[in-house]
N, C-alpha and C positions, 0 to 999 in steps of 0.2 A: 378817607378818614382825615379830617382837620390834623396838620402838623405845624412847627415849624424845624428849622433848621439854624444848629449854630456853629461854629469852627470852634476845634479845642487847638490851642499851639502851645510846643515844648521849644523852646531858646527861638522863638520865632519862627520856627518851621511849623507847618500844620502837621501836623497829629493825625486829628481823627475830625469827621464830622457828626455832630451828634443831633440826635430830632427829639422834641418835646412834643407828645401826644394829647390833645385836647378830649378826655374821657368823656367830658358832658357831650359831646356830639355824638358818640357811640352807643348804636341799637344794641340793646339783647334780643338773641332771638327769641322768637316767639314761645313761652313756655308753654302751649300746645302742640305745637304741629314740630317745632324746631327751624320753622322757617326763618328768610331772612325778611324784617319786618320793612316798610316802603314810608317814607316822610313824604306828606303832601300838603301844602302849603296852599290855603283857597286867597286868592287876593280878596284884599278890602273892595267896596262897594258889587262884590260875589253874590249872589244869590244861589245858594247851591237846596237842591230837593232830593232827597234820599232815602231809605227806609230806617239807617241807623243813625244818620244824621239830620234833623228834620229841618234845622239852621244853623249851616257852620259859618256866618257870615264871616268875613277876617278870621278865622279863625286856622289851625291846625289840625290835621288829623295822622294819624298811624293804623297803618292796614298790613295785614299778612295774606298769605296764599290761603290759609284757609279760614277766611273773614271776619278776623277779628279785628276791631279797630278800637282805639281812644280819641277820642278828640280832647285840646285844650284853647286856651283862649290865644297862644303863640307857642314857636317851635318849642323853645326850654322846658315847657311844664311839659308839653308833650311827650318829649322825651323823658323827664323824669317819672311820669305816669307811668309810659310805656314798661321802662327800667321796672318799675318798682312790683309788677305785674308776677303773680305765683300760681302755680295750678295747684289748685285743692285735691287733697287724693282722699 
């Protein structure tokens, strides 16, 4: 999980250290299966053939164990699709 890390100080002595978490980089799991979902990244001049993806040239995709996938045109939307993803009951 993308962080980073900053020092808290009280009369110049260190404190504490504290981390700020980057949410947009964080998968939900999969609202099927509950698995944990996998980012993959096709490089540019790719030619990728697949049955869900027919051309993911440059492009993104998000997969889980039990094969559900998104693709988008780069990682952020991907991730925001993936996110934004609900099972119908």
């Amino acid at each position: 999980m993308p962080y980073a890390e900053f020092n808290i100080f009280e009369d110049d002595e260190l404190y504490c250290v504290g981390i700020v978490v980057d949410l947009g980089e964080v998968l939900k799991p999969c609202p099927f299966c509950g698995g944990d979902p996998v980012i993959n990244e096709i490089p540019p001049h790719t030619h990728v053939i697949a049955t869900f993806m027919p051309d993911c040239k440059g492009e993104c995709f998000i997969e889980c164990k039990c094969s559900c996938a998104i693709t988008a045109e780069n990682k952020k939307k991907a991730i925001e699709k993936w996110n934004r993803r609900v099972k119908n009951e």
